[in-house]
C-alpha positions, 0 to 999 in steps of 0.5 A, a space after each residue: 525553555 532554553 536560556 535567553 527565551 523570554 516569555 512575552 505577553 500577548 497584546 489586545 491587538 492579537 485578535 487572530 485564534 491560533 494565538 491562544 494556542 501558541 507561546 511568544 517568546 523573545 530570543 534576542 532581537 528575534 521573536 520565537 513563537 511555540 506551540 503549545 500542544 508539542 512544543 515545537 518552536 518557530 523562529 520565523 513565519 509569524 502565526 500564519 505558519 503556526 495555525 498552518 502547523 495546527 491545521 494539518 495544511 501542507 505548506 511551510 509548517 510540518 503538521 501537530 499530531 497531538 493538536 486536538 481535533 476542535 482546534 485543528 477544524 477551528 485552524 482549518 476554517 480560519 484558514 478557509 476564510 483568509 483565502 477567501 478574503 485573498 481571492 476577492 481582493 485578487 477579483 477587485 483588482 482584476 477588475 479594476 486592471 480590466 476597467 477602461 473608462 473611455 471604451 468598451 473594448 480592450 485596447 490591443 498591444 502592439 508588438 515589435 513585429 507590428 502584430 495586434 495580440 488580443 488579451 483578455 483575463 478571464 475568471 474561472 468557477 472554483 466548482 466546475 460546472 459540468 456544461 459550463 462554457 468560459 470563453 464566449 466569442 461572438 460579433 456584438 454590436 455596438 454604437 459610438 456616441 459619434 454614428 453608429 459604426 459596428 464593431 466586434 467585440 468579446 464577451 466574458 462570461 465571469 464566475 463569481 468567484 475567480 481562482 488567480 492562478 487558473 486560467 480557463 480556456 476552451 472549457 479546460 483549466 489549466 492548475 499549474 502545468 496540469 490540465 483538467 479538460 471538462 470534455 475529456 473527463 466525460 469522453 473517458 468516463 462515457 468509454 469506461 460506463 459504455 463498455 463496463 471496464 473496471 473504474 480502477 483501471 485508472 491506476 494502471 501506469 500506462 493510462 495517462 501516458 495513453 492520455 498524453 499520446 492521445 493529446 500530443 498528436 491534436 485533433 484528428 487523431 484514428 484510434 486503433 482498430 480491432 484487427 489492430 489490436 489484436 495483430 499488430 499491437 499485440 505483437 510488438 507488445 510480446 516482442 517488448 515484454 519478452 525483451 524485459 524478461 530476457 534480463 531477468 533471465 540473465 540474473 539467474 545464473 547468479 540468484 538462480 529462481 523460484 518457481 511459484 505455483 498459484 492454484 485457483 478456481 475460475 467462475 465456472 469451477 474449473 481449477 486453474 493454475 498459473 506459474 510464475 517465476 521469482 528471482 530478485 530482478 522481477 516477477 515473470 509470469 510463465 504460464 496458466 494450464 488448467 488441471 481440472 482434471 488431476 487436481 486430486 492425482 498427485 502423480 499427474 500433479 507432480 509430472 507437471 511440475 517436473 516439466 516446469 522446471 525442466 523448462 526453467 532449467 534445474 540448475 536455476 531453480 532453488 525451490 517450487 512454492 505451493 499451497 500447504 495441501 496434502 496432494 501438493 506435499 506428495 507430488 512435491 516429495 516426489 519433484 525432490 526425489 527425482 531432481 535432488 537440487 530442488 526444494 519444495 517449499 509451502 507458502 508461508 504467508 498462507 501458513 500466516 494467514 492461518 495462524 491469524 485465523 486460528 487466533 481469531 478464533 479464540 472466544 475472547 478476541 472473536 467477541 472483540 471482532 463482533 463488537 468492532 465490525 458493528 461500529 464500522 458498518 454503523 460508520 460506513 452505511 451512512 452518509 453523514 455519519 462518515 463524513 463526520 468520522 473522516 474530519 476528526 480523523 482527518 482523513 484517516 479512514 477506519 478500515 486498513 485494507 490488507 491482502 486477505 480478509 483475515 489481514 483486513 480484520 487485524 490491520 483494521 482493529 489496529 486502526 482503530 487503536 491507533 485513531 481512538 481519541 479521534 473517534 472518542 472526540 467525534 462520538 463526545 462533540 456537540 456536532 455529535 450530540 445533534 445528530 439524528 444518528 446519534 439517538 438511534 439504538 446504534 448510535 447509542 451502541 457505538 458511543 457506548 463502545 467507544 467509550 469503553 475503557 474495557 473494549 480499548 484494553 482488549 483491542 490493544 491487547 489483541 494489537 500487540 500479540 498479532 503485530 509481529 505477525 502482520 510485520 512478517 506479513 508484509 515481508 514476506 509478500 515483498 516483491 521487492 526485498 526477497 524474505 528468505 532471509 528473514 521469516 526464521 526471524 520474524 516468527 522469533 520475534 512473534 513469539 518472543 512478543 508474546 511471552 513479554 505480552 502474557 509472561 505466565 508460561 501457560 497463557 502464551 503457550 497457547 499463543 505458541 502452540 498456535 503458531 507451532 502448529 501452522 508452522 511445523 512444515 516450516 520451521 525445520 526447512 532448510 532454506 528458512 533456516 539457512 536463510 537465518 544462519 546467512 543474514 549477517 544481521 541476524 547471525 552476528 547477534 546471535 547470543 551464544 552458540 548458533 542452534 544446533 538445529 540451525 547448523 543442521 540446516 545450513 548443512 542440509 541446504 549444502 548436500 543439495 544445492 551443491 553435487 560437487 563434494 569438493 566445493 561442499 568441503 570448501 564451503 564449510 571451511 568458509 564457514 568458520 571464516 563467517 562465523 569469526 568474522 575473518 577477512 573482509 567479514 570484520 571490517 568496519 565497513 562490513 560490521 556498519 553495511 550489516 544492517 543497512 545493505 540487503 543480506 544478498 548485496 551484504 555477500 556480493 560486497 564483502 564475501 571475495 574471501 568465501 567465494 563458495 559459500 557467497 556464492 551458495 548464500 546469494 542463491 539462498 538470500 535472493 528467494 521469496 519464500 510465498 506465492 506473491 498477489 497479484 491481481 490480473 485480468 481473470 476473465 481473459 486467463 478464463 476465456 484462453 482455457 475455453 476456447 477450442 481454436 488452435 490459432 485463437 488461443 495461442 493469440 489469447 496466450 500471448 494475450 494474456 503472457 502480455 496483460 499479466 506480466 505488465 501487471 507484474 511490473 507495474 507491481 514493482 515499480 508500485 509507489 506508495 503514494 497511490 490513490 486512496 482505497 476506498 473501503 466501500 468501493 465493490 472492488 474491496 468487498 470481497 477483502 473487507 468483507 463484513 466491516 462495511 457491509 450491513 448484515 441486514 442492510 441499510 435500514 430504512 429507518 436511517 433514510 436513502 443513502 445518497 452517496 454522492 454526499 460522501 466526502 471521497 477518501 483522502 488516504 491521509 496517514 499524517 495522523 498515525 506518525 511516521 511508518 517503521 522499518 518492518 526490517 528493523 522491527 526484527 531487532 537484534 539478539 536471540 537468546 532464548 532458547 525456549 522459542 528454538 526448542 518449541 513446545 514440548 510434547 508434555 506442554 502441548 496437553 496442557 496448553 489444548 486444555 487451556 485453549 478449550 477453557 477459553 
C-alpha cells in the first residue's frame, strides 16, 4: 500500500457483507476503500460500488474476475433485495402521492389554455403476463353522500409489484425509449410459427427497421401483396444491391479481386456451385450454376472457370479460390496456363481444418475429446444441471461455437480450460452436493473428471499446441481484414508454438509433419509468400537475410501479375528501396503506422517513392486467401436450379442475387455484440455436433426435460478477460530457419514411426 494509506477498522456498525470483502483505508481526508480479492482501490462510491464491483453488475464499478463464484452470488442477491426494498418504498409513495381523502376521483389540472388533462399513474407487473390487461377504462357508478348523482370514474388494476420507471399503456411498456408491445410480440411470433420461418431470422439487420416502418405509418397500414412481392419490391431491391456492388466494382482497378468458387451439395444430391467475388470493399455474390453433370470432368470444370473470369475481367482477377481436390487442381493448372495473370489458390482455411482433423486424430487427444464431450452432453440434457453451470460461469456457456465442427471441438476444449475453477466450484459446492444429479453415475462421472488434475494437464496441453492455428483461423476467414498478408506468418508461429511447447525435436515434429503435410500445396505459393515478404510488419523483422525461397516467390508473383518487362525491371529495383527502408519507407511515422495500419493502406500512405512495387503490393495485400462462410437461404438457390420456366427462373435468380448478397452485407457490417448463440438451438446442431447431443438420448431415469426452465444464454464474456488482437499475437522475429526449411525427407520416416507409436 502507498504511502499516506492508512488501514482503518471496521466499526459494529458495518452490518453490510461485502464489508468482509474489502479493505478501509484513509487517505488524508478521504476514505479509500479496496478489494481484497484484485486489489483494486475505490476513491468514491462507498460499498454499494464495491459489491457492484464483486457482483459482476454493470453500472459504476468494472467487474472482479478473480472474486470467487460464492461471494459473487452472495454480491448478486444482496444486490437483488436492495432494489426490492427500493421498488416498495417507490410503491408506498405512489400511493400515498394518488391517495385523496375527500374524493374518489382524481382531480384534473387545468392548463393555461383552459383544457382539463387527466393523470393517472399507473403500475406495472415486473413479469409480463401473457393476457394481462394494464389499463381499464370503463363508466362506474358512484354516490355522494349529497343525492346520488353519477359519475364517471377510472379504474387501476395495479400490480403487486410497481417498476417506477416503466410505464404501462395499452397493453405495451415503455423501458426506457423502448417499447415492448405484448400484442406485437405474439402478432410476430404466431406469422413466424405459422409459416415455419427460421426463429433466427430475427438477427437479419432489417427486421426491426421493417418493425419501425410498420409502427410509424399507425394503424390501417396494407401489407404487401404476393404479386408484390415478387414484382415490384423485388425490382427496386435488384436495382439498390446492384447500385452497392457498382462500388465495389469501382475499387478493382486498384485492388483488383478474387474469384471464390463454393461447391456444395443440395438436399437432393445435386453438386452446386456459387462464385463469389472478393476485393476489400465487400463480398459480392455473382452467381449459382449447377455442375452436376461435370463435377469429375476437369475440362468442363475448367471452361467454366475460364467464363468467370472472362466476365469478371482478367485484368481484375489476382487468383481463383477453390477447395484442395484433385479435379480442381487440374482444371485450375489449365485456368493458369491459358490466362498467365491468374493464380489458383486452395482454401486455406479448408487446408486448417484438416490440420486440426488430423491432430485430433492422434490417440491421446481423441481420448481427451471423448472425456469432454461426455461432461458437456451431462450438462446440456438436463435442465437444472445447466442452470447450475451457467450461475457459476456467470453466463459463460461451456460450448464455443466455431464455423466447422472440428473448430467447435477446440474452441470449446479452450472454454473449458478457460472456465475450469468455475466448474470445479459448481461440481465442489453444497448446492451441488443436493442435487438429485449429482448421485447419479454421470454425475460421479463428470466430478470425478473435473476434479482431475491429469485431465486439466492434457486439456491445457492440446489448448497450447492448437492455438495458434485457431488464431490464424479467424484470420483467414475475416471478411473484413484481407489475410493474404498474414497466413505465411501464422503458420510460422504455429510451429514455432510447438517446438517451445514440446522442445524434444522428435515430439514436435510429429506436430510439424502434420502440418507440412496439409500444407505442402500452400507453403511454396507465391502470393503467401509475397504477401509475407510485402507486410512491412513481418518483413522488418525479419532476422537476418530474407529466405531465399521468399525472394524466389515475390519474383514469381512479378513475372505473372506483371507482362510488361520494363515495369518488371523498376519493380525489383524498388525493392532495394523497401528492403533498406529508404525514402518514405524509414520515416518514423512510417516505422510507427507498421503495426498499427493494414499492410495494404501501410503501401497507399508511404510507397509514392515505389510507385510500381506499391502498386503490385496493394494488388497482392488486398486478397483473401479462403472461401469465406456465409450462410444464405439454400432452399430458394435449390428452388432456382429445378424450375423449368424461362421467366420463373430468371425472377428466382434475381431473387436469389438479392437474398444472398444481403447477407453478404449484413456479414460485414456484423457487430460482435450480437445475441447470444445457444449451443442447444437446432440451428447449431449441425456444428456442435456431439457436445450437446446424447448418444442415447436423454435418459428416462433423469426425468422430462422441461425446457422452458432453462435460463436463455446471456453470452457473457467478462469472466474470460479482455480479447487479443490475433493480428498482434503473431509478434515479431523469424529467426529460425528450421521452421522455413520444413522437414527433411530423412525426418519424416522417423517422425511417421512415432505417429503410429502413439
Amino acid at each position: 500500500m502507498a504511502s499516506g494509506f492508512e488501514p482503518v477498522p471496521l466499526t459494529s456498525q458495518k452490518h453490510d457483507p461485502a464489508w468482509k470483502h474489502c479493505q478501509m483505508f484513509k487517505n488524508g481526508d478521504r476514505v479509500q476503500l479496496k478489494c481484497l480479492y484484485c486489489g483494486k482501490i475505490f476513491k468514491g462510491g462507498g460499498i454499494h460500488r464495491i459489491k457492484e464491483h464483486l457482483a459482476g453488475q454493470k453500472g459504476n464499478a468494472s467487474t472482479c474476475l478473480r472474486v470467487l463464484p460464492d461471494v459473487r452470488l452472495l454480491m448478486q442477491e444482496s444486490l437483488n433485495c436492495v432494489v426490492v426494498k427500493k421498488r416498495k418504498k417507490q410503491k408506498i409513495a405512489d400511493e400515498l402521492s394518488n391517495f385523496n381523502p375527500t374524493t374518489s376521483e382524481i382531480d384534473p389540472f387545468t392548463n393555461q389554455c383552459g383544457l382539463n388533462t387527466e393523470v393517472t399513474l399507473i403500475a406495472v407487473p415486473e413479469t409480463i403476463e401473457p393476457n394481462a390487461t394494464f389499463l381499464v377504462s370503463r363508466e362506474e357508478e358512484t354516490s355522494n353522500k349529497g343525492g346520488g348523482r353519477k359519475k364517471k370514474g377510472r379504474v387501476r388494476k395495479a400490480s403487486r409489484s410497481a417498476t417506477p420507471n416503466a410505464l404501462a399503456v395499452n397493453n405495451s411498456i415503455v423501458v426506457g425509449s423502448k417499447r415492448v408491445n405484448n400484442q406485437v410480440s405474439v402478432a410476430i411470433g404466431r406469422f413466424f410459427y405459422d409459416v415455419g420461418i427460421p426463429l433466427d431470422a430475427v438477427k437479419s439487420e432489417f427486421f426491426q427497421p421493417m418493425v419501425d416502418a410498420i409502427a410509424s405509418q399507425g394503424t390501417g397500414v396494407v401489407a404487401p401483396s404476393y404479386h408484390d412481392l415478387r414484382s415490384s419490391i423485388l425490382k427496386n431491391s435488384l436495382q439498390e444491391v446492384r447500385s452497392d456492388i457498382d462500388q465495389c466494382v469501382g475499387t478493382w482497378g486498384k485492388t483488383g479481386c478474387s474469384v471464390l468458387v463454393d461447391e456444395w451439395i443440395s438436399e437432393k444430391g445435386r453438386t452446386l456451385v456459387n462464385f463469389l467475388l472478393y476485393c476489400p470493399e465487400g463480398m459480392t455474390f455473382l452467381r449459382s450454376v449447377d455442375i452436376s453433370d461435370i463435377v469429375n470432368i476437369p475440362d468442363a470444370l475448367y471452361e467454366l472457370l475460364k467464363e468467370v473470369v472472362e466476365e469478371v475481367g482478367m485484368r481484375n482477377v489476382l487468383q481463383v479460390v477453390t477447395n484442395a481436390e484433385e479435379r480442381y487442381a487440374v482444371a485450375a493448372k489449365r485456368l493458369t496456363d491459358a490466362l498467365p495473370t491468374v493464380f489458383w489458390t486452395p482454401c486455406a482455411a479448408h487446408c486448417i481444418d484438416l490440420i486440426l482433423e488430423d491432430i485430433k486424430k492422434l490417440e491421446w487427444i481423441n481420448t481427451i475429446f471423448e472425456q469432454a464431450k461426455s461432461v458437456s452432453r451431462f450438462i446440456y440434457n438436463h435442465s437444472v444441471v445447466l442452470n447450475m453451470m451457467r450461475r457459476y460461469t456467470f453466463g459463460v456457456d461451456l460450448v464455443d461455437i466455431g464455423a466447422t465442427r472440428i473448430t467447435t471441438d477446440f474452441m470449446t476444449l479452450k472454454r473449458m480450460v478457460n472456465i475450469k475453477h468455475n466448474l470445479q466450484s459448481m461440481v465442489t459446492s453444497e448446492e451441488w452436493m443436493e442435487c438429485s444429479y449429482s448421485k447419479k453415475p454421470e454425475g460421479f462421472a463428470m466430478l470425478d473428471l473435473i476434479s482431475s488434475q491429469s485431465f486439466w494437464s492434457s486439456c491445457i496441453t492440446i489448448v497450447h499446441l492448437t492455438d495458434p492455428l485457431l488464431r490464424l483461423l479467424r484470420l483467414v476467414c475475416s471478411e473484413k481484414k484481407p489475410a493474404m498478408g498474414y497466413v505465411y506468418a501464422g503458420i510460422y508461429r504455429a510451429k514455432e508454438s510447438i517446438k517451445k511447447q514440446l522442445i524434444n525435436k522428435k515430439d514436435y515434429l510429429v506436430y510439424w509433419n502434420v502440418i507440412d503435410h496439409r500444407w505442402e500445396q500452400l507453403q511454396r505459393h507465391p502470393l503467401h509468400a509475397a504477401g509475407f515478404y510485402l507486410n512491412p510488419k513481418f518483413f522488418y523483422s525479419i532476422e537476418g537475410d530474407v529466405h531465399h525461397q521468399i525472394r524466389s516467390s515475390v519474383y514469381d508473383c512479378i513475372e505473372k501479375l506483371v507482362p510488361d518487362l520494363k515495369i518488371q525491371d523498376k519493380i525489383v529495383k524498388e525493392t532495394t528501396s523497401y528492403h533498406n527502408a529508404v525514402g518514405d519507407f524509414g520515416r518514423k511515422m512510417a516505422i510507427r503506422s507498421r503495426d498499427t495500419l493494414l499492410p495494404d493502406e501501410w503501401w497507399s500512405t508511404y510507397g509514392g517513392g515505389c510507385p510500381n512495387l506499391a502498386r503490385l503490393a496493394i494488388r497482392i495485400l488486398s486478397q483473401t486467401c479462403s472461401l469465406i462462410a456465409c450462410k444464405p437461404n439454400w432452399v430458394t438457390i435449390q428452388q432456382m436450379h429445378e424450375t423449368k420456366n424461362c421467366l420463373e427462373h430468371q425472377r428466382l435468380s434475381d431473387l436469389v442475387f438479392v437474398h444472398y448478397n444481403l447477407q453478404l452485407r449484413q456479414m460485414a457490417r456484423k457487430d460482435k455484440e450480437q445475441d447470444a448463440a445457444d449451443p442447444i438451438s437446432f440451428e447449431n446442431v449441425g456444428i456442435v455436433g456431439d457436445w450437446v447431443i446424447e448418444k442415447e438420448g436423454c435418459l428416462e431415469d433423469f426425468g422430462s426435460p422441461d425446457w422452458m426452465s432453462v435460463d436463455p444464454p446471456l453470452g457473457n464474456t467478462t469472466l474470460l478477460g479482455p480479447t487479443t488482437d490475433d493480428v498482434e499475437d503473431l509478434g515479431a522475429g523469424f529467426g529460425d530457419y528450421e521452421i522455413f526449411e520444413g522437414v527433411r525427407d530423412g525426418e519424416e520416416e522417423n517422425v511417421e514411426d512415432n505417429i503410429v507409436s502413439q
